[in-house]
C-alpha positions in Angstrom: -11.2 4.4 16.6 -7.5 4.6 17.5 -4.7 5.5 14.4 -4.0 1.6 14.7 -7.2 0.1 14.8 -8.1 1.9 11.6 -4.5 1.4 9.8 -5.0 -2.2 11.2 -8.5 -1.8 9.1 -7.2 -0.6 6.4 -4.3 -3.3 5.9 -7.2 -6.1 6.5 -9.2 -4.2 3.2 -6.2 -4.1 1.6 -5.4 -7.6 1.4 -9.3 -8.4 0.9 -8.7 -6.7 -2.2 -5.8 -7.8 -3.3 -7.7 -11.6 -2.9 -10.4 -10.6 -4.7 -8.5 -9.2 -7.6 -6.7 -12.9 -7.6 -9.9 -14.5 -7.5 -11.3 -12.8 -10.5 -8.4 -13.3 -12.6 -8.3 -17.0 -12.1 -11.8 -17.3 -13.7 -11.7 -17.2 -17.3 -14.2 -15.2 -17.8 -12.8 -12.3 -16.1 -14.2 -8.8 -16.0 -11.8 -6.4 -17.1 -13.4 -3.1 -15.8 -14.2 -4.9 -12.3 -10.6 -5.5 -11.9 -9.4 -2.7 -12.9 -12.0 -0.7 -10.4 -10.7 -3.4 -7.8 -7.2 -2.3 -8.4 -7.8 1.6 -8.1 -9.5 0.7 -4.6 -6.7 -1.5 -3.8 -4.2 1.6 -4.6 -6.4 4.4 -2.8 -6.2 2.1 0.4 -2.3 1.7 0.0 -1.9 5.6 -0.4 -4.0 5.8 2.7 -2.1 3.5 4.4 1.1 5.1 3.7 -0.2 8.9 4.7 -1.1 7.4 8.1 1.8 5.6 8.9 3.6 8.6 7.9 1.7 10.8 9.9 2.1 8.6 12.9 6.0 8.9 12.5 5.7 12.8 11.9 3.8 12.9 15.5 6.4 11.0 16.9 9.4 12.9 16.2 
């Protein structure tokens, strides 16, 4: 898998999550632990996200 199929990936499970973590807290009955585990992931993919991209401008240069 090339750098930007998987950062491509990643983005696509980033914004997954970020629906998901919408979805829940539109219900009133909302789980507070499942969206706070949703956010984490959301926020490990972002980091990842970022190290990539900044290791594809690194390689560059």
């Amino acid at each position: 898998m090339s750098m930007q199929s998987h950062l491509a990936e990643l983005v696509k499970k980033h914004q997954a999550l970020e629906n998901e973590i919408t979805d829940c807290l539109a219900h009133p009955a909302v789980d507070d632990l499942k969206v706070v585990e949703l956010k984490r992931r959301k926020l490990q993919v972002k980091e990842e996200i970022e190290r990539l991209r900044l290791n594809g401008q690194a390689s560059v240069h």
